[in-house]
C-alpha atoms as one frame of an Amber mdcrd trajectory, in Angstrom:
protein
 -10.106   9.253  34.872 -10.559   6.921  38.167  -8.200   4.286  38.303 -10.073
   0.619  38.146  -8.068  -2.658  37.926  -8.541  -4.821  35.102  -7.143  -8.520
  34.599  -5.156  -8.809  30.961  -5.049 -12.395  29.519  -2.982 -13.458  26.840
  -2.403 -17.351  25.807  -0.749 -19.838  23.364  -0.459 -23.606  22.679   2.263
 -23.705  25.541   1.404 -21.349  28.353  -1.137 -18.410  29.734  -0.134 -15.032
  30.460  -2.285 -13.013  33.012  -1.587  -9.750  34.495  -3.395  -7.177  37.752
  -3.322  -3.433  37.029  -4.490  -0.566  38.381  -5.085   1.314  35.148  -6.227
   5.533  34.494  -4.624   8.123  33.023  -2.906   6.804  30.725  -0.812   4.951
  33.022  -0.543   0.964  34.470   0.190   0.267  38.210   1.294  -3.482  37.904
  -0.409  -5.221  40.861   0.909  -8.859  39.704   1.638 -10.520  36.367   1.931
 -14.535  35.720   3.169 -16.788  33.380   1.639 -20.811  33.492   2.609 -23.518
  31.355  -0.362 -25.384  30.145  -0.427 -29.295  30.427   0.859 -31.370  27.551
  -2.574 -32.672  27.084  -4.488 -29.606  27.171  -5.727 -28.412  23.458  -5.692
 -24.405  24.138  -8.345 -24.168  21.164 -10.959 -26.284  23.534 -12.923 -23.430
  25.143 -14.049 -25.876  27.449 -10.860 -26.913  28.520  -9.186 -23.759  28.353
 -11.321 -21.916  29.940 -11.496 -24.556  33.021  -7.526 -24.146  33.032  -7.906
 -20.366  33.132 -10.526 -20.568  36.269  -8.152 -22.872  37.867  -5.264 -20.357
  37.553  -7.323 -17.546  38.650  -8.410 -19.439  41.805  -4.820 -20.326  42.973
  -3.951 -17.279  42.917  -7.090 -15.839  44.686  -8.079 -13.592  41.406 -11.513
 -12.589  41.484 -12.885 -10.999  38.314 -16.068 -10.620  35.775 -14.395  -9.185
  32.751 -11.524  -9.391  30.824  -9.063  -8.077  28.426  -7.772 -10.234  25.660
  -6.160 -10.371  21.899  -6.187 -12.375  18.929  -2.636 -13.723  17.408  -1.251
 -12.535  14.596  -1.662 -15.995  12.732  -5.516 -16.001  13.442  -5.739 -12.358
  11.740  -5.549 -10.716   8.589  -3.885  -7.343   8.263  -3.864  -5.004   5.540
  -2.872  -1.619   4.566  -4.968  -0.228   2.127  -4.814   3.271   0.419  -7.660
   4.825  -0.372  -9.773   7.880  -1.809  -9.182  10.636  -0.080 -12.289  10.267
   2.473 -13.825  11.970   5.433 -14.154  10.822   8.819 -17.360   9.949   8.757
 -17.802   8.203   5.888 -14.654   5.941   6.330 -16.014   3.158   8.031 -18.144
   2.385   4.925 -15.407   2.888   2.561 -12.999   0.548   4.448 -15.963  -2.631
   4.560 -16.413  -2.185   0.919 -12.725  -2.563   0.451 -12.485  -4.866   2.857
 -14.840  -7.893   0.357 -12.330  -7.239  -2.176  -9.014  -7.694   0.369 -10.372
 -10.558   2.658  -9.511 -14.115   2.046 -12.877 -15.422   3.007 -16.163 -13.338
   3.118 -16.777 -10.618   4.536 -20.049 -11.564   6.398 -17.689 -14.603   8.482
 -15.561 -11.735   9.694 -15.673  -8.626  12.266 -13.537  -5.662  10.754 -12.368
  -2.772  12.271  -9.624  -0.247  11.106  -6.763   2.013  12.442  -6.351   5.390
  10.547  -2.841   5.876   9.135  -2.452   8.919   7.239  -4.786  11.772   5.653
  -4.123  14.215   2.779  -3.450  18.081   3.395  -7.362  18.302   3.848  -7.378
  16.012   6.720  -9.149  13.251   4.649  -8.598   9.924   5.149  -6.016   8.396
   2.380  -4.487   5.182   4.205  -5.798   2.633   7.006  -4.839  -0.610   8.906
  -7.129  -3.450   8.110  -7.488  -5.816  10.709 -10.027  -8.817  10.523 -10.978
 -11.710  12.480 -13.207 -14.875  11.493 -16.328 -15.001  13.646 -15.225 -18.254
  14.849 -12.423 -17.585  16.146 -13.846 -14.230  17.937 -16.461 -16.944  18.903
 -13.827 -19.217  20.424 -12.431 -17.257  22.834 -15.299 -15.318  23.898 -16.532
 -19.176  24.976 -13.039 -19.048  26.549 -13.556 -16.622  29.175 -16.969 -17.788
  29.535 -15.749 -21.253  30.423 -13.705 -19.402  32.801 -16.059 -17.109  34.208
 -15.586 -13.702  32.319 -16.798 -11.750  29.967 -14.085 -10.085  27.721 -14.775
  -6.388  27.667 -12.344  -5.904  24.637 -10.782  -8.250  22.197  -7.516  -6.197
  20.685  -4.937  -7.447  18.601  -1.705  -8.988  19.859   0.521  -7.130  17.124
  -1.103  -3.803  18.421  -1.161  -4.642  21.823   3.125  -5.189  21.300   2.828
  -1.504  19.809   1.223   0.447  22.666   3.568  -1.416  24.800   6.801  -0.719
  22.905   5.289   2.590  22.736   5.662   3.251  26.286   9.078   2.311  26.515
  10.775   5.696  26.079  13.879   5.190  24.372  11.629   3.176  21.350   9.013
   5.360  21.108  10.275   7.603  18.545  11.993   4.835  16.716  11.498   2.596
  14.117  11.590  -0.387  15.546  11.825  -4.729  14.609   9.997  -6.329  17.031
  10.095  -9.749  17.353   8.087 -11.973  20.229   8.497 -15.832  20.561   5.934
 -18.280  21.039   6.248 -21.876  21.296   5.180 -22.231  17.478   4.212 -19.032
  16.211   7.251 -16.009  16.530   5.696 -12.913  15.865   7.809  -9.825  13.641
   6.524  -6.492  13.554   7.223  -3.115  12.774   6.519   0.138  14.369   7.047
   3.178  13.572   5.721   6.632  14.114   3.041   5.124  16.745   2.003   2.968
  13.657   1.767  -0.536  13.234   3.990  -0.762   9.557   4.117  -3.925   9.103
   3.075  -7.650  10.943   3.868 -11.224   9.863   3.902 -15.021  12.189   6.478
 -17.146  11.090   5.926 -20.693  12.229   9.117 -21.885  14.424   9.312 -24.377
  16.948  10.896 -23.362  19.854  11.918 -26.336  22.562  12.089 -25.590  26.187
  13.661 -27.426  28.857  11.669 -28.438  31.558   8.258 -27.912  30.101   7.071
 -31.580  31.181   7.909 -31.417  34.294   7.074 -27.678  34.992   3.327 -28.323
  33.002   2.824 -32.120  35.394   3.210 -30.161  38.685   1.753 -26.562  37.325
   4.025 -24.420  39.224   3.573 -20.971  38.743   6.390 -17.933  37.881   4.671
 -14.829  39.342   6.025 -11.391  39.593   7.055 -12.193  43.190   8.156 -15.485
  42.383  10.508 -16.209  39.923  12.335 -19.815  38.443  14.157 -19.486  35.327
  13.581 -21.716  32.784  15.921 -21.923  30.432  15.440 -22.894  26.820  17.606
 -26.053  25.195  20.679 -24.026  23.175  19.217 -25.051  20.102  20.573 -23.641
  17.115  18.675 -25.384  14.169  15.797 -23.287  16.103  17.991 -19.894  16.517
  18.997 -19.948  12.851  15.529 -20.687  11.611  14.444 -17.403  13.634  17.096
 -15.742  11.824  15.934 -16.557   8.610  12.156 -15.598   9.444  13.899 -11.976
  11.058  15.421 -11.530   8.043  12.749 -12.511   5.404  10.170 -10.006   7.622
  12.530  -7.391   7.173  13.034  -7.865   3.565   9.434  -8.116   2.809   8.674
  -5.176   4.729  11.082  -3.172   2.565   9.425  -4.167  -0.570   6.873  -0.745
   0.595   9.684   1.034   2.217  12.786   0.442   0.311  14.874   3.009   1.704
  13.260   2.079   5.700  16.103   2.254   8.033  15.988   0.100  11.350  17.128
   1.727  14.432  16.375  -0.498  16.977  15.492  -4.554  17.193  13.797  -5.459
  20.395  13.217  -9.659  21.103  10.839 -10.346  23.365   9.008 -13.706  24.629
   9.618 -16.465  27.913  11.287 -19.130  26.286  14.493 -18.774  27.252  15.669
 -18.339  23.822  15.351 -15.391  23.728  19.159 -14.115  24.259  20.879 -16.866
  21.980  18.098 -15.205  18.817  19.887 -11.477  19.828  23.473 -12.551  19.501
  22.615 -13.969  16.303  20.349 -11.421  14.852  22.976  -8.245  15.861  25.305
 -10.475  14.248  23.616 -11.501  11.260  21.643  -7.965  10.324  24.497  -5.473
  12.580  22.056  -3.907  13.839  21.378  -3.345  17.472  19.385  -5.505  19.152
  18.247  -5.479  23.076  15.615  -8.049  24.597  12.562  -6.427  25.969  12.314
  -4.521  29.389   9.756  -2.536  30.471  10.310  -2.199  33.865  11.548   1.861
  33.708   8.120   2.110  32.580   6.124   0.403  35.099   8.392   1.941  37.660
   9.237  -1.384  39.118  12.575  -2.980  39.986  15.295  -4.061  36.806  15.293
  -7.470  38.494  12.198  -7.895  37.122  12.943  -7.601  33.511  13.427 -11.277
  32.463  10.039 -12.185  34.596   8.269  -9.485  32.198   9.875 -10.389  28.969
   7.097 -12.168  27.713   4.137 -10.003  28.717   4.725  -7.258  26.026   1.444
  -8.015  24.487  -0.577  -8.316  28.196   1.074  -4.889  29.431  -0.227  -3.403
  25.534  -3.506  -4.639  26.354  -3.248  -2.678  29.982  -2.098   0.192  28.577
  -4.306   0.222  25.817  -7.439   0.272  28.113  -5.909   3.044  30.476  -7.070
   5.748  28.213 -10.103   5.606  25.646  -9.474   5.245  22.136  -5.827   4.166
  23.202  -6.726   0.669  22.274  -8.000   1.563  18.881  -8.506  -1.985  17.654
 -11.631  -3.377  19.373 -13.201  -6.484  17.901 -15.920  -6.490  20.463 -16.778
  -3.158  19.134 -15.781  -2.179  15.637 -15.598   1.280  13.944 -19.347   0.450
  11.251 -20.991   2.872   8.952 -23.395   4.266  10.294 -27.404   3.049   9.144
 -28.535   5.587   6.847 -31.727   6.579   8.850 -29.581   6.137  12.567 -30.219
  10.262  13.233 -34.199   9.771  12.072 -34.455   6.643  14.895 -33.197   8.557
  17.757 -35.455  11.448  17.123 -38.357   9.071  17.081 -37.271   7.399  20.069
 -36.739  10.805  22.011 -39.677  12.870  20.566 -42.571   9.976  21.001 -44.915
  12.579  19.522 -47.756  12.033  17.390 -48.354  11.451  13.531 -47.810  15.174
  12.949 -44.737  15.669  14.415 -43.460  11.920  13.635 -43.778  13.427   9.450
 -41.837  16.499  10.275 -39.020  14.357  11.759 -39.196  12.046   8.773 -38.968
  15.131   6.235 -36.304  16.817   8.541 -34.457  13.655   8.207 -34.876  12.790
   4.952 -34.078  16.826   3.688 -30.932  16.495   5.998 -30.047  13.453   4.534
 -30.871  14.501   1.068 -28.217  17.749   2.085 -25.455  14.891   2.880 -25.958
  12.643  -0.214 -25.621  16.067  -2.542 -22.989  17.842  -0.976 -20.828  14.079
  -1.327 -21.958  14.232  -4.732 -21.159  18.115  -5.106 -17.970  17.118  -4.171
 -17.702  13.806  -6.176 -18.899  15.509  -9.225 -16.046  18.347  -8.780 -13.309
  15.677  -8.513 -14.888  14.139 -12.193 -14.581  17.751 -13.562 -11.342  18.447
 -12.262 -10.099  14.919 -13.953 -12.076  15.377 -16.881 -10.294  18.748 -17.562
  -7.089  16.562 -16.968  -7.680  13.943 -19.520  -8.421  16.640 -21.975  -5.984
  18.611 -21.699  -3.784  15.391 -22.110  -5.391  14.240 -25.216  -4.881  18.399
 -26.491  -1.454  17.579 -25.817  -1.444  14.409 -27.391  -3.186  16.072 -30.928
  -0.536  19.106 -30.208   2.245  16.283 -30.393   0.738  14.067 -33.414   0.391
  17.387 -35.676   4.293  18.088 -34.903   5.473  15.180 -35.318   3.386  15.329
 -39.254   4.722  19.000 -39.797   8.267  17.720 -38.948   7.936  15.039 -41.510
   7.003  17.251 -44.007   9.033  20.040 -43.141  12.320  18.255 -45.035  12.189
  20.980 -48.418  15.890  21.666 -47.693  17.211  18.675 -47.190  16.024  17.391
 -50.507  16.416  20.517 -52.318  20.330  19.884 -51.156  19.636  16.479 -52.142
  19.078  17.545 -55.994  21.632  19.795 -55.854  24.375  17.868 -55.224  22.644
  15.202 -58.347  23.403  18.238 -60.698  25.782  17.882 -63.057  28.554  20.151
 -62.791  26.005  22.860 -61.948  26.765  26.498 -62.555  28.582  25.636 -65.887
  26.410  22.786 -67.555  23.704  22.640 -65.768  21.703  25.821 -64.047  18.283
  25.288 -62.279  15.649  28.259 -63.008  11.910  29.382 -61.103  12.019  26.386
 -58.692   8.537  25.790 -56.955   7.824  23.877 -53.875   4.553  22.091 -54.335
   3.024  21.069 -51.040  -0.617  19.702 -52.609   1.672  17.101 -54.747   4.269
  17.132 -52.472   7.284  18.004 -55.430   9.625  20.403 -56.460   9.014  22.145
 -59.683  12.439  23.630 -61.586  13.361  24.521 -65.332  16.942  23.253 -65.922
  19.340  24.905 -68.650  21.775  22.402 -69.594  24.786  21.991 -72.029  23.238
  19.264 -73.775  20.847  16.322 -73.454  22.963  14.250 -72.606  23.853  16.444
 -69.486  19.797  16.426 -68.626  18.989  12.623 -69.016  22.052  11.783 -66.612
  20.746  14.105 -64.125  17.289  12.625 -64.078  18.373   9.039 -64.198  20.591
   9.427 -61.413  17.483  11.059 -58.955  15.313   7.828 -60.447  18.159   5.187
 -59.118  18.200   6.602 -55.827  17.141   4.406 -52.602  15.945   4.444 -49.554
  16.873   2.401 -46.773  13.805   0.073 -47.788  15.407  -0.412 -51.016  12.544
   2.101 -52.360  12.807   4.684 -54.969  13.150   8.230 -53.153  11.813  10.210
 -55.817   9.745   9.655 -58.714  10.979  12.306 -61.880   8.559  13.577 -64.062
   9.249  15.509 -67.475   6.854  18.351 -67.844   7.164  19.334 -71.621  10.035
  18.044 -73.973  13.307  18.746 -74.817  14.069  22.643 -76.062  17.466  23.433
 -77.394  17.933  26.918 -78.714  16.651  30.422 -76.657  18.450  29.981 -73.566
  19.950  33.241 -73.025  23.276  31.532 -72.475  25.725  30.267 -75.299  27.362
  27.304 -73.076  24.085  25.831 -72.074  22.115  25.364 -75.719  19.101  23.435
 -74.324  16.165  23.254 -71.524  13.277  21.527 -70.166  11.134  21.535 -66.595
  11.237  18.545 -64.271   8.590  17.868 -61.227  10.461  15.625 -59.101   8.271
  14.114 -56.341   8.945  13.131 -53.010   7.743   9.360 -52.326   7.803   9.438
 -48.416   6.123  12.949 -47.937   3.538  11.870 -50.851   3.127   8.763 -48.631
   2.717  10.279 -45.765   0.235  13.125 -46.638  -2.223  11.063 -48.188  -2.454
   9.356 -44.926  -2.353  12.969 -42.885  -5.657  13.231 -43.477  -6.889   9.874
 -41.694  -4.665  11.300 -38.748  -6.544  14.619 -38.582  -9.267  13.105 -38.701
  -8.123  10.091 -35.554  -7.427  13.537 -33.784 -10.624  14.907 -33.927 -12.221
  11.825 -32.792 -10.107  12.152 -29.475 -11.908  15.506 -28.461 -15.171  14.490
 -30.016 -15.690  10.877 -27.917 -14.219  12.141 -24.574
């Protein structure tokens, strides 16, 4: 790729950022970088005015350009990670604007979209993007910018992604996670990269004073890569511990996705001055370490230059960014759409120009080929619904499988009751003895012919199974005499008389006259899915 140089612009309420490279390759020659402090009277959201402030800058220092590259602030953006159905390449541009009117704060026909792919499944289908959107307005607002000033932006990126291609190419970061924080005169903006990724984005709104700025802005001197006048900011440290705070509550609401997200590295860059009072604090405050940004070893220019380049991190992202296609992958100038349903029909009018004939084969072709696109998605749409429909029944199976043990475990209690009237015998074995016991599961009883001693012996052992209790204070069993009182033919001198007793269990009786209502709730299950 031929290297060509491009002019970088980057601006706030308080001051302009421009930067000269030589760009190709991948790689930025930095030809000259400047940072101007705007007058106090100058609103940066005129275009007008701005723009007439930008051309002024560019002719003092003999810049002659058409286009431009520029970004929009975090604060004038929305950003959003969304996960998503797993979805192919192709078809994700659609998928993301018809999340997008759900995610947006305002509709989606006032904004330009565009999307950075984060991860894909083990099929290589898209499963997570970045959302990024911009109102039309404001897009509209600094394209009449440059205008004002004579350009035409070629790209409009995003600041926050811009910081991430440049913290990108700073070696040491580049496989880190990294906090990075950039100060603005009123807006500080906290990111986080990691894994080339943009993970997470905020603006916190804190002033930050500088000293000097009225007389630097009434004379508009210049600090220029060859030229450099430090500026210090006031030691203000209402200012340094409300950045702390803001560090802090980014980092807490980033882990709120990534609980267990471990910072290796907090980088602080911006050109108030400020900027080393907020690292002591934050490596104090958070003990992690912190460094303020430098990306001279990457530029391959000299360390004395670091402080002078401190606050172009987003600039030198937007230079590096356009160095190599696709770099820059957040465009909104030109952002990722669906494509028009009939877009491979068109061109093969346009190129054919052939007559009716022909002009009905291409329309069949298309619509056939299109046809072949619309089922195989729904081919594959309609194998995904099987697959979950075999899931959700084989849950509700499960759930049937569960419901008819949990009945057969609530009936299944024979022993426990049969110990139950055992130990309610009276002395049993020598006046009492229990004969041809029956368990009854139609009327839910036990069935048993008792030889007793006498009747006295029998009506104490069927009063005492009528007074028990549950825990609800009802009667366990209910005791029914089948047949009267027989003394005499017993086989057995000590125990003169006999009778047969059905005792009943309430609970189970309870429960399966119900059983049936459940069988049938069961059946319903399978039937309706």
């Amino acid at each position: 790729m031929a290297r060509r140089r491009v002019l970088c612009l980057d601006w706030d309420r308080r001051s302009l950022r421009l930067i000269v490279a030589r760009v190709g390759s991948g790689t930025v020659k930095l030809e000259d970088a400047h940072q101007h402090r705007l007058p106090p009277n100058l609103n940066a959201d005129d275009p007008a005015a701005m723009g007439e402030f930008i051309a002024g800058t560019l002719k003092r220092h003999r810049m002659k350009f058409r286009r431009c590259v520029v970004d929009v602030p975090r604060d004038r953006a929305v950003i959003n990670r969304l996960t998503i159905p797993p979805t192919p390449a192709q078809e994700l541009a659609g998928a993301v604007q018809f999340q997008a009117m759900r995610e947006l704060p305002f509709p989606l026909d006032e904004a330009v979209i565009d999307h950075v792919i984060m991860a894909r499944d083990e099929n290589k289908n898209v499963v997570e993007v970045l959302l990024a959107a911009a109102r039309k307005d404001t897009l509209g607002r600094i394209s009449a910018t440059c205008e004002a000033a004579g350009l035409t932006p070629e790209r409009i990126g995003l600041r926050p992604y811009a910081n991430l291609i440049a913290i990108q190419r700073v070696e040491e970061f580049a496989r880190q996670r990294v906090l990075f924080v950039e100060l603005g005169p009123s807006m500080t903006e906290i990111d986080v990269f990691r894994d080339g990724q943009l993970a997470f984005s905020r603006a916190a709104s804190v002033t930050v004073p500088v000293r000097g700025y009225d007389a630097w802005a009434a004379d508009s001197r210049v600090i220029g890569i060859n030229e450099l006048e430090t500026i210090e900011a006031q030691h203000d440290e209402s200012s340094v511990a409300e950045l702390v705070l803001e560090v802090v509550r980014s980092l807490q609401a980033y882990r709120v996705a990534e609980p267990n997200a471990v910072i290796d590295q907090i980088v602080i860059a911006g050109g108030s001055g400020l900027e080393p009072d907020l690292m002591d604090a934050v490596e104090k405050r958070l003990g992690l370490p912190c460094v303020l940004y430098d990306p001279t070893g990457s530029l391959g220019v000299s360390p004395t230059d670091s402080l002078k380049l401190r606050s172009f991190s987003a600039t030198l992202g937007l230079a590096w960014g356009v160095s190599r296609e696709n770099l820059l992958e957040l465009n909104f100038l030109d952002p990722k759409k669906p494509l028009p349903p009939g877009i491979t029909l068109r061109r093969r009018l346009q190129i054919a120009g052939v007559a009716a004939a022909a002009l009905v084969v291409c329309i069949a072709g298309g619509t056939v080929y299109h046809l072949y696109q619309q089922s195989s998605t729904l081919a594959k749409r309609t194998k995904e619904i099987e697959q979950l429909s075999e899931m959700v029944k084989a849950d509700i199976e499960l759930r049937n499988h569960i419901d008819e043990l949990d009945d057969w475990s609530k009936q299944a209690v024979w022993v426990d009751h049969w110990a139950t009237i055992v130990e309610s015998m009276v002395d049993p074995g020598k006046k009492m003895i229990a004969k041809n016991i029956k368990f009854e599961e139609s009327s839910s009883s036990i069935t048993l012919d008792l030889l007793c001693k006498d009747y006295e012996t029998y009506i104490a052992f069927i009063e005492k199974l009528r007074t028990m209790k549950d825990a609800k204070e009802k009667p366990v069993y209910t005791v029914n005499q089948q047949g009267k009182w027989q003394e005499g033919m017993t086989g057995d001198a000590d125990l003169i008389g006999s009778a047969r007793v059905q005792v009943v269990v309430n609970d189970v009786f309870t429960f399966r006259a119900e059983a049936k209502k459940r069988e049938t709730t069961r059946k319903a299950r399978l039937q309706n899915f």
